[in-house]
C-alpha positions in Angstrom: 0.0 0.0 0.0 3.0 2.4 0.5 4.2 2.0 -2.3 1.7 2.4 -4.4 1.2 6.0 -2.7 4.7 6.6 -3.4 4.3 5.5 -6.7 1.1 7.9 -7.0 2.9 11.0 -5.5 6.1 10.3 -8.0 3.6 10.4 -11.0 1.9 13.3 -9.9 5.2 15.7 -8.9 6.1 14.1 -12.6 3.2 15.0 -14.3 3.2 18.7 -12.1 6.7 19.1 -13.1 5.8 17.8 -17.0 2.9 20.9 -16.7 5.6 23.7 -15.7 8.5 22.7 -18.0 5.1 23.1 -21.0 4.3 26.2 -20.0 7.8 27.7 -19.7 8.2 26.7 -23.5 4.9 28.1 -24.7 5.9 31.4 -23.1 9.2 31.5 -24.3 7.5 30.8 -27.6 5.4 33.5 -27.1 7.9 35.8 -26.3 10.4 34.5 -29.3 7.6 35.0 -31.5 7.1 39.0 -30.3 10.2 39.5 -33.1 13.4 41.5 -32.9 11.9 44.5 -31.8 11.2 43.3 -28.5 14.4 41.5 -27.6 16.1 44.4 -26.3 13.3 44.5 -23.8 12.3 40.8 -23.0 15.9 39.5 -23.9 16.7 35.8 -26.0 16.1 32.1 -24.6 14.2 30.8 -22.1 12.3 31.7 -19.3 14.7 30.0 -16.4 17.6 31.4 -14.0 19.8 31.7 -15.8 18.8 34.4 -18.2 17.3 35.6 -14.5 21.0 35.7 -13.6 22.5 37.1 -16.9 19.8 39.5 -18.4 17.9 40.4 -14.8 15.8 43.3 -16.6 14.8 40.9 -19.0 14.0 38.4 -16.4 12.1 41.3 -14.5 10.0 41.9 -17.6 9.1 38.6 -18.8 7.8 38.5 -15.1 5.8 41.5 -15.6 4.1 40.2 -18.5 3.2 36.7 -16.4 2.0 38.5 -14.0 0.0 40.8 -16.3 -1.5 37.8 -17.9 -2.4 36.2 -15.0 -4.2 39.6 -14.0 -5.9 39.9 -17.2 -7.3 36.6 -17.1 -8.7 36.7 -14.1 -10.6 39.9 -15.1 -12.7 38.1 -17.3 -14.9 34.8 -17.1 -14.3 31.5 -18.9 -17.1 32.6 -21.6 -15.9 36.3 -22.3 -11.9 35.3 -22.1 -10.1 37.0 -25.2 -8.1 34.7 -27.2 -4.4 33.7 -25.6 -2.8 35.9 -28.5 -5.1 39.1 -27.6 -4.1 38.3 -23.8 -0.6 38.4 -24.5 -1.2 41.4 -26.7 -2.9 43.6 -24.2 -0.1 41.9 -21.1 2.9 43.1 -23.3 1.2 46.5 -23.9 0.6 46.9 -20.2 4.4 46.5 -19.4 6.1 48.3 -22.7 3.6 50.3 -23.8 4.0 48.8 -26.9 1.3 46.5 -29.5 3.7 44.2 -30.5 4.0 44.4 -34.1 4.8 47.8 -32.9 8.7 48.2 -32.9 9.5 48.5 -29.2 11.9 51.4 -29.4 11.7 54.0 -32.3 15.3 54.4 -33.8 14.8 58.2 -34.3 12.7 60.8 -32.5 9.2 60.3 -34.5 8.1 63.8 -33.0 9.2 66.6 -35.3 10.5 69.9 -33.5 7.6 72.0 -34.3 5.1 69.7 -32.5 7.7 69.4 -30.1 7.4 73.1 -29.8 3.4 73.3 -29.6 3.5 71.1 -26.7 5.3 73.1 -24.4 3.2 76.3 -24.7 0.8 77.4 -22.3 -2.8 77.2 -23.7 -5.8 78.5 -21.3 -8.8 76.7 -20.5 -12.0 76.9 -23.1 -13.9 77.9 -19.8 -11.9 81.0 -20.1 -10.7 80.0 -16.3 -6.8 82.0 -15.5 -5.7 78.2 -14.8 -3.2 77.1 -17.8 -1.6 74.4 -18.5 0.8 72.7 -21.0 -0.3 70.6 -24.0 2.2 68.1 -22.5 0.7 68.2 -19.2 -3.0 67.7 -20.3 -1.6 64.7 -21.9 0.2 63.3 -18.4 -3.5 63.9 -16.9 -5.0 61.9 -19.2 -2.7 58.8 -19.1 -2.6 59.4 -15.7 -6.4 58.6 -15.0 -6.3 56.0 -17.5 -4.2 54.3 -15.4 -5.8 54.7 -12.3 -9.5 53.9 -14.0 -7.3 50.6 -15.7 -6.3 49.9 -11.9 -2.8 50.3 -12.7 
């Protein structure tokens, strides 16, 4: 009888352990298949300690994409679940700000001068209020309770 319930627990921690080592290659399939763009940011290989110990701000962001994923799922029921692809999507947006198919870091400044310009002025308030602000600041509002409605 014990050994059949070693037996069991061996299969099981097998079978747990068969689980893990699954999903550790489907993620690092789903990271590999981000493209080029994003290797800078989620670095090359797989998902284990050693790229934890030779890329740690990769390692850091791959976690902050499980963890988004995990988040995201939960938000939602079995029935209304987006697809695993749209999940990932709208994870790796939530930690780079980036839709991958996006590339993750522009190689030149995509804002030209003059916009760059416009942003920094002072424009009043259509309420005709004396409060000003910036272009650029109304912006940072905006994101900023984005964020907090997105719970972030």
């Amino acid at each position: 009888m014990e050994q059949n319930t070693a037996l069991r627990q061996e299969v099981e921690t097998t079978v747990q352990q068969s689980a893990i080592e699954a999903g550790r290659k489907a993620f690092d399939a789903d990271i590999a298949s981000l493209g080029d763009d994003f290797k800078e940011i989620f670095g090359e290989g797989s998902y284990n300690q050693e790229l934890q110990s030779s890329n740690p701000s990769a390692f850091k962001q791959r976690m902050a994409v499980l963890n988004n994923i995990v988040a995201i799922e939960k938000g939602y029921s079995d029935a209304d679940r987006p697809s695993k692809d749209k999940i990932l999507k709208m994870a790796v947006f939530n930690v780079t700000g980036k839709m991958p198919g996006d590339k993750a870091k522009p190689d030149i400044d995509t804002m030209p001068d003059k916009l760059k310009a416009h942003a920094e002025k002072v424009v009043g308030k259509p309420s005709g209020s004396t409060k000003q602000n910036t272009v650029a600041g109304e912006l940072s509002q905006a994101i900023k309770e984005l964020d907090e409605a997105l719970g972030h």
